[in-house]
C-alpha positions in Angstrom: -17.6 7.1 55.7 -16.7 8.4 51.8 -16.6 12.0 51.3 -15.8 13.8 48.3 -14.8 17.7 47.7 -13.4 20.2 45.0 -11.3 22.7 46.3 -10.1 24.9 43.8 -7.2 26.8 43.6 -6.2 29.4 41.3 -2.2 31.1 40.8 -2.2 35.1 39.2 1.3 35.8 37.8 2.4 39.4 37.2 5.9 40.4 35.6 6.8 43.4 35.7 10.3 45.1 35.9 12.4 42.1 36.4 10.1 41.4 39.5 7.6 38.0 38.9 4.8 38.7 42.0 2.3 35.2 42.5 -0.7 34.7 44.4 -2.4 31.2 45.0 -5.9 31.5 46.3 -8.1 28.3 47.8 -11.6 27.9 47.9 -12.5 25.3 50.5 -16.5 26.3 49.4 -16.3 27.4 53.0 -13.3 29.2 53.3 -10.9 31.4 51.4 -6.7 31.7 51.8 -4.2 33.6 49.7 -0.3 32.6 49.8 1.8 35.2 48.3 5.5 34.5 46.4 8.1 36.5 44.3 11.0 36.5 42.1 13.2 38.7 40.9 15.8 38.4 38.2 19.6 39.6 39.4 20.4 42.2 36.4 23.5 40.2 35.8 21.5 37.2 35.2 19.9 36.7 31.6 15.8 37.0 31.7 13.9 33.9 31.7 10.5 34.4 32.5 9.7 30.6 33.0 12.3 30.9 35.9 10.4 33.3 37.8 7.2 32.4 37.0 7.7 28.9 38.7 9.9 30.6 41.8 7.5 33.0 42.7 4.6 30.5 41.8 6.4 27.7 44.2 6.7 30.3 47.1 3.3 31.5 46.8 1.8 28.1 47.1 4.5 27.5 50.1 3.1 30.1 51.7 -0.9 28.8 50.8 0.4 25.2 51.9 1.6 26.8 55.7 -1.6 29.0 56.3 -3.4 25.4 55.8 -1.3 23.7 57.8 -1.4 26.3 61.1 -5.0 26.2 60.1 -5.4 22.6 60.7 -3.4 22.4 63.7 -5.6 25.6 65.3 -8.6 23.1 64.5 -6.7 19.9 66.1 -6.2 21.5 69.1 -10.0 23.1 69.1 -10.6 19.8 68.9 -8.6 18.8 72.0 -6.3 16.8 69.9 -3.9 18.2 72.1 -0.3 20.8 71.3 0.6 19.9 67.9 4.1 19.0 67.7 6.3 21.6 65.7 8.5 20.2 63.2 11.9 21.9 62.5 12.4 20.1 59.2 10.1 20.3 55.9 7.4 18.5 57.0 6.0 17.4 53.5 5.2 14.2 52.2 4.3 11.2 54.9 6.3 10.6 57.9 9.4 7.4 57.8 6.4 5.6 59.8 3.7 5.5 57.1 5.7 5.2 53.8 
């Protein structure tokens, strides 16, 4: 069976006052999530926006990636695929098994 999709996701940055806020929004076509992420800059630090932008970016599509994730393991079990096992490490990538 081939099946193709477009999901599309989209980041907002705001800076304001040495904070950097970030939300990453997916659209499956059938269903919508939001992650959230910030940054802020330690006053003894000197300013780089780039910096911020790309922590609070990173932790707001974390957050998007582990919404998806508990989503997909709500839908295994639905699916009587059984308890999903919880990992205490990262958990990206492909397991030792696979690669």
């Amino acid at each position: 069976m081939t099946r193709t999709l477009e999901w599309t996701v989209g980041l907002e940055l705001v800076e304001e006052d040495g904070r950097t806020r970030a939300e990453a929004h997916l659209d499956t076509g059938t269903s919508h999530l939001t992650g959230h992420g910030s940054a802020r800059c330690n006053p003894a630090d000197v300013d780089v926006p780039a910096i911020g932008d790309e922590l609070a970016a990173s932790r707001a599509m974390k957050d998007l990636a582990g919404q998806l994730m508990r989503e997909a393991n709500r839908e295994m079990e639905a699916a009587g695929a059984g308890t999903v096992p919880q990992h205490t490490g990262p958990g990206y990538g492909w397991p030792e098994a696979v690669s």
